[in-house]
C-alpha positions as CSV (number, residue, x, y, z in Angstrom):
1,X,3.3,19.4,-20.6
2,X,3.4,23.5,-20.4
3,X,2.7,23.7,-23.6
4,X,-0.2,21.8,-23.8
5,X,-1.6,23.4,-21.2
6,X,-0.7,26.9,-22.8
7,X,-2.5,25.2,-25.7
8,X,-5.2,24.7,-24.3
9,X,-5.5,27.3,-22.3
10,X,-5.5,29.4,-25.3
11,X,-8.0,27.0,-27.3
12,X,-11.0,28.2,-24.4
13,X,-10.2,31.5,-24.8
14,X,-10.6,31.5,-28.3
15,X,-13.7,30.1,-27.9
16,X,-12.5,27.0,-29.5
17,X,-12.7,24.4,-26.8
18,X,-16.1,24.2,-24.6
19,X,-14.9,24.4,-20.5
20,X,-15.5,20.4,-20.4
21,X,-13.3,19.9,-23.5
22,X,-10.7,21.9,-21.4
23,X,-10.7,20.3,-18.1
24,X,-10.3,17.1,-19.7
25,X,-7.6,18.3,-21.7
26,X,-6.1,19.7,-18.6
27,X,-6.4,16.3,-16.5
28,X,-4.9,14.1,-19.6
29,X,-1.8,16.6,-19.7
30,X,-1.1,16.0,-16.2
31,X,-2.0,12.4,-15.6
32,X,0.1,11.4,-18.5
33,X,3.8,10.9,-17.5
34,X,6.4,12.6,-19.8
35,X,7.9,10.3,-22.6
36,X,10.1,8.0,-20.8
37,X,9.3,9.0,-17.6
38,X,7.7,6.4,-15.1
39,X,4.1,6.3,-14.4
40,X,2.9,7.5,-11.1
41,X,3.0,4.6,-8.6
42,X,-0.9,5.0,-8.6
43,X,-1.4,4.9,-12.0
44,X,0.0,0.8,-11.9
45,X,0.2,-1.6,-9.6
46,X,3.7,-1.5,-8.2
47,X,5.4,-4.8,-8.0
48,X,7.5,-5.4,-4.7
49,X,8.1,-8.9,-4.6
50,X,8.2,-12.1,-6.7
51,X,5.4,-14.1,-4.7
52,X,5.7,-17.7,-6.2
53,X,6.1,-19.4,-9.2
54,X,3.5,-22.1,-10.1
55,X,5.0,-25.4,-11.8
56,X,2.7,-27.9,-14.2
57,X,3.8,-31.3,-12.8
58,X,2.5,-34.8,-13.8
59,X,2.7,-36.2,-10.6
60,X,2.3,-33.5,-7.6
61,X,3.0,-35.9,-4.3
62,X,6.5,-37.4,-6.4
63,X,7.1,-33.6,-6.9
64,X,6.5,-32.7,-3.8
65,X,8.7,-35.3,-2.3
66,X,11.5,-34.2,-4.8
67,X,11.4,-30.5,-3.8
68,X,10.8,-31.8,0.3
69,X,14.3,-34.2,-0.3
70,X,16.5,-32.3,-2.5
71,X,15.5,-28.4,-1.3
72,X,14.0,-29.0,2.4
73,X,11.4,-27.4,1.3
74,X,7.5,-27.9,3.2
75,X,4.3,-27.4,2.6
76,X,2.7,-24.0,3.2
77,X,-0.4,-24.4,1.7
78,X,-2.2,-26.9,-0.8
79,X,-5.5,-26.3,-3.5
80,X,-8.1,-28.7,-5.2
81,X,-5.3,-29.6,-7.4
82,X,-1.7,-28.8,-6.3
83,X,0.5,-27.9,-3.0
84,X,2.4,-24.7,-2.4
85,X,6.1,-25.4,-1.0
86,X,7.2,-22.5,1.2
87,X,10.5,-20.9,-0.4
88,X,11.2,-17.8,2.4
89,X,9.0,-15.3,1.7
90,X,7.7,-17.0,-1.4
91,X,6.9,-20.5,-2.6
92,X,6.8,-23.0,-5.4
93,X,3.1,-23.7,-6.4
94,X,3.1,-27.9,-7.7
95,X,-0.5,-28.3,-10.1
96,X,-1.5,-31.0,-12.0
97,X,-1.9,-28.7,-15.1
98,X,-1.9,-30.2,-18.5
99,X,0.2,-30.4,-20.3
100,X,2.8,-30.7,-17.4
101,X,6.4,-29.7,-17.7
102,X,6.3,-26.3,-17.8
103,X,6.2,-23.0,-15.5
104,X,2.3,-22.7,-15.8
105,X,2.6,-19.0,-14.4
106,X,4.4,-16.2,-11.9
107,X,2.6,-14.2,-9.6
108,X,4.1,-10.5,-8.4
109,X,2.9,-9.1,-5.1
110,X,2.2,-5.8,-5.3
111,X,1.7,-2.9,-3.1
112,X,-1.6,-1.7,-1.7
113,X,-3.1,-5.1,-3.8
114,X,-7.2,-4.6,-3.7
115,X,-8.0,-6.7,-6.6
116,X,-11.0,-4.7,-8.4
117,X,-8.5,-1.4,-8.0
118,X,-5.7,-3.1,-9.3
119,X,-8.1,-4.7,-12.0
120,X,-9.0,-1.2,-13.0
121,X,-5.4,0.0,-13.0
122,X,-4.8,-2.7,-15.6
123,X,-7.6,-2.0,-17.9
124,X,-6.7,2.0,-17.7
125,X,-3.5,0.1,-19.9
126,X,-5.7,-1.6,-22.6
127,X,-4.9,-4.9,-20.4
128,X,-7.8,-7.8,-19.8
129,X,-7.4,-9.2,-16.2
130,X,-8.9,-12.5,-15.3
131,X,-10.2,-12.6,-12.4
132,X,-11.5,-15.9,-10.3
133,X,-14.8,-16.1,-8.9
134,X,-14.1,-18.5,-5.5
135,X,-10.1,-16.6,-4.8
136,X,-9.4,-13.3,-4.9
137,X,-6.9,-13.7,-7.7
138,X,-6.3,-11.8,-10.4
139,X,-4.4,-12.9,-14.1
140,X,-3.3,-11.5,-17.5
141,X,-1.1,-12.5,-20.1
142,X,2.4,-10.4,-21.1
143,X,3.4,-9.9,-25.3
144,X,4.3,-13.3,-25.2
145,X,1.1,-14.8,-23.8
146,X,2.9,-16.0,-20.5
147,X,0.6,-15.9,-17.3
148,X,1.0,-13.4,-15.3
149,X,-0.4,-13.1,-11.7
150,X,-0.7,-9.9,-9.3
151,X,-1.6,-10.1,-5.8
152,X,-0.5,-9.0,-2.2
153,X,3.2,-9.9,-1.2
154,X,1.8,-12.3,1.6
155,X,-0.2,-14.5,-0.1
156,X,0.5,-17.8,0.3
157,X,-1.9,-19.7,-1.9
């Protein structure tokens, strides 16, 4: 990072680089972390928790029963189409989502979650959130177009 700097320092007094072109030179230098070095913790959201995993299920009250019977597990919360079953500090989402049979999608609580913040923290990485209109919920998809959902490490559906 020095020697950019140097760089660039030496580019405006040359005359080759207006005092706008440097100051923005000077602010990508230092925002951008050294190669393999981690980003600064306000650069991305920083995940503290797995918050729940939501499941696609044909049948969400035989589910339910199943997780209630076999795991003890009880309702924390329930949707239009699903129930969340608490799990300690997480919990298993249940969703009539076709086709069912499948984890439909994760969510990570982060810290400091504001949605439109961490929304803008994504997009600074070339990354699309989704975000829904009546919950303050926010999605994207990893490489391999699984669901991925951020929000703070106390929600509970």
């Amino acid at each position: 990072m020095l020697k950019e700097i140097e760089a660039l320092v030496g580019g405006f007094e040359r005359g080759a680089l207006t005092r706008r072109d440097f100051v923005q030179g000077v602010l990508a230098a230092t925002a951008a972390p050294a190669v393999g070095a981690p980003l600064a913790a306000s650069a991305v959201p920083q995940a503290n928790s797995l918050n729940h995993v939501s499941l696609a299920v044909s049948d969400v009250g035989a589910s339910q029963r199943f997780y209630e019977r076999v795991l003890g597990m009880a309702e924390v919360s329930r949707q239009s189409n699903g129930v969340n079953l608490g799990l300690g500090d997480s919990f298993l989402g249940l969703y009539d989502i076709r086709p069912p049979g499948g984890i439909h999608h994760f969510c990570v609580g982060v810290d400091d979650y504001v949605i439109e913040r961490t929304a803008e923290q994504l997009r600074a990485q070339g990354i699309e959130p989704r975000i829904r209109q009546d919950r303050p919920e926010l999605y994207f998809t990893d490489p391999d177009g699984i669901t991925v959902q951020l929000s703070e490490k106390e929600y509970r559906g």
